[in-house]
C-alpha positions as CSV (number, residue, x, y, z in Angstrom):
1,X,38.6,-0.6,25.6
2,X,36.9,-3.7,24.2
3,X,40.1,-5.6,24.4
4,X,39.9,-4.9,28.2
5,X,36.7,-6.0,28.6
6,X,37.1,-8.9,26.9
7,X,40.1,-9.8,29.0
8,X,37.6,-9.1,32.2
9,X,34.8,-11.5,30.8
10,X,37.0,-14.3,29.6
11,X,39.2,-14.4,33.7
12,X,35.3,-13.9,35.1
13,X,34.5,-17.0,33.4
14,X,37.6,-19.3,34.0
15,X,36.9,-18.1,37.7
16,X,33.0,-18.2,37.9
17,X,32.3,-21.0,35.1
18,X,28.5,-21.0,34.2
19,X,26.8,-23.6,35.6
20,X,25.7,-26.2,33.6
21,X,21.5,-26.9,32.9
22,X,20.4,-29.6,34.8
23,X,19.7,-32.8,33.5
24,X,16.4,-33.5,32.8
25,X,14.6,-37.0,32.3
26,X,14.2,-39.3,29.4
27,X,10.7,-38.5,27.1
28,X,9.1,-41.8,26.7
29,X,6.8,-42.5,23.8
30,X,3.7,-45.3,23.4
31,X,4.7,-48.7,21.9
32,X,1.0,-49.8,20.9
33,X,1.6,-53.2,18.2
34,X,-0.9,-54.2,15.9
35,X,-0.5,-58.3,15.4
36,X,-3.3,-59.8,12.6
37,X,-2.2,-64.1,13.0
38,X,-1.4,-65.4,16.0
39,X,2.7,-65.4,17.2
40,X,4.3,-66.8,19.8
41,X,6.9,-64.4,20.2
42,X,7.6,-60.6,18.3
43,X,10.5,-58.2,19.4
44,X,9.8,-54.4,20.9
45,X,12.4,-51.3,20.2
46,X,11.1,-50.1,22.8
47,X,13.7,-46.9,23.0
48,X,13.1,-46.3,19.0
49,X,10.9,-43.6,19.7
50,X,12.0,-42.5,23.2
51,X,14.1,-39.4,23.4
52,X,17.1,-37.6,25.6
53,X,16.2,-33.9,25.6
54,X,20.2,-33.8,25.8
55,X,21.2,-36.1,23.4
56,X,22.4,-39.1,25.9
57,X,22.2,-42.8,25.0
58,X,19.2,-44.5,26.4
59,X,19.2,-48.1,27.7
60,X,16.3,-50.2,29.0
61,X,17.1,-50.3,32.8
62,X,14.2,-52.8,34.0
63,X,10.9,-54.5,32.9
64,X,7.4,-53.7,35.6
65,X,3.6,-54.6,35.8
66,X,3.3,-56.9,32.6
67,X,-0.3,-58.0,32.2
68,X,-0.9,-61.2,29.9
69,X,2.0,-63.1,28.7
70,X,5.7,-62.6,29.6
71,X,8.1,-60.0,28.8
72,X,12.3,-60.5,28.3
73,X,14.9,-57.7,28.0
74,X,16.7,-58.0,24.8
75,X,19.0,-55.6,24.6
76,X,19.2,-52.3,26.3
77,X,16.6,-51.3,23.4
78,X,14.6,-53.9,22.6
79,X,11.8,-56.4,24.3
80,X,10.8,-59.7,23.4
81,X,7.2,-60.7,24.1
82,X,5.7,-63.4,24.7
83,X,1.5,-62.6,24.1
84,X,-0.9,-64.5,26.0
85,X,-4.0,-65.4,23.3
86,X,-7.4,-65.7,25.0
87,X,-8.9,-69.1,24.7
88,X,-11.8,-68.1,22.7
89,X,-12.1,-64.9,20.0
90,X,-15.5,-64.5,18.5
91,X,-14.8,-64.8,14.7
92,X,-17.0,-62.0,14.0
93,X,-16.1,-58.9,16.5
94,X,-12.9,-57.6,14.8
95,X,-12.4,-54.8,18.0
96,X,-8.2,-55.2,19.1
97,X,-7.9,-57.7,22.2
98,X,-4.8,-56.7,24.3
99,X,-2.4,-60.0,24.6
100,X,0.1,-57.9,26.6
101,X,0.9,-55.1,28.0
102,X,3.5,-53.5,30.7
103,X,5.8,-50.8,31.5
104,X,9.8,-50.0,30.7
105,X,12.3,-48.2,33.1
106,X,14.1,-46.3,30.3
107,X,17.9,-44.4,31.9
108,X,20.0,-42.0,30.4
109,X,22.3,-43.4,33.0
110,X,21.3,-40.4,35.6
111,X,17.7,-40.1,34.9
112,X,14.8,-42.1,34.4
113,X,11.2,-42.7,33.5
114,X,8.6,-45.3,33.0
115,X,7.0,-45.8,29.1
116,X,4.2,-48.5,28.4
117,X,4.0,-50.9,25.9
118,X,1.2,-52.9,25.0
119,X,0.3,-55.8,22.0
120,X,-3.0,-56.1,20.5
121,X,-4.4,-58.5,17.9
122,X,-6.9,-57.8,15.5
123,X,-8.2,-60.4,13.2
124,X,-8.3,-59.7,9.4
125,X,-11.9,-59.4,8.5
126,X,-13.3,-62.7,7.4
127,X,-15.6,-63.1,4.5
128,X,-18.3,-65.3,3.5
């Protein structure tokens, strides 16, 4: 009897496969930097803490809004910078000043979604 109905199951399913689960979007995660000198340039993993929820590679697909300085694709992971430094930073008020900021376009080559990254400095405490 089981042999029979394991005969039925396996021909329903090479007739009727099971559909596969849809493919759902890329999770994107914050990239906040911290920067404590001034610099010119720093690199981005952007996708280093972006996830597939199927396991697919991840690529950077396009670069959008960026606000102070300039951002460059890389890689299909990674972002250059280029942070734009106000012209004057009062010595003595050590809250973060955002020197860029912008969003990502991160595929899984079907799917996509948008993650933000953004580049702060924060002066090292100075004292007298």
């Amino acid at each position: 009897m089981s042999a029979i109905l394991l005969a039925i199951t396996l021909a329903w399913t090479c007739v009727f496969p099971l559909p596969l689960p849809p493919n759902r979007a890329p999770v994107t995660g914050e990239d906040a930097v911290v920067v404590t000198s001034f610099t010119t340039f720093l690199e981005i993993p952007v996708t280093a803490n972006d996830s597939d929820p199927e396991g697919q590679p991840l690529h950077v697909a396009g670069l959008a809004n960026t606000v102070r300085g300039q951002a460059v694709l890389l890689d299909g992971e990674t972002l250059g910078v280029f942070p734009e430094f106000p012209v004057v930073i009062d010595a003595f008020d050590m809250s973060p000043v955002l020197i860029g900021s912008g969003d990502y376009v991160i595929s899984d080559g079907s799917r996509a979604s948008v993650g933000h990254w953004s580049v702060y400095y924060q002066p090292l405490p100075v004292f007298l």
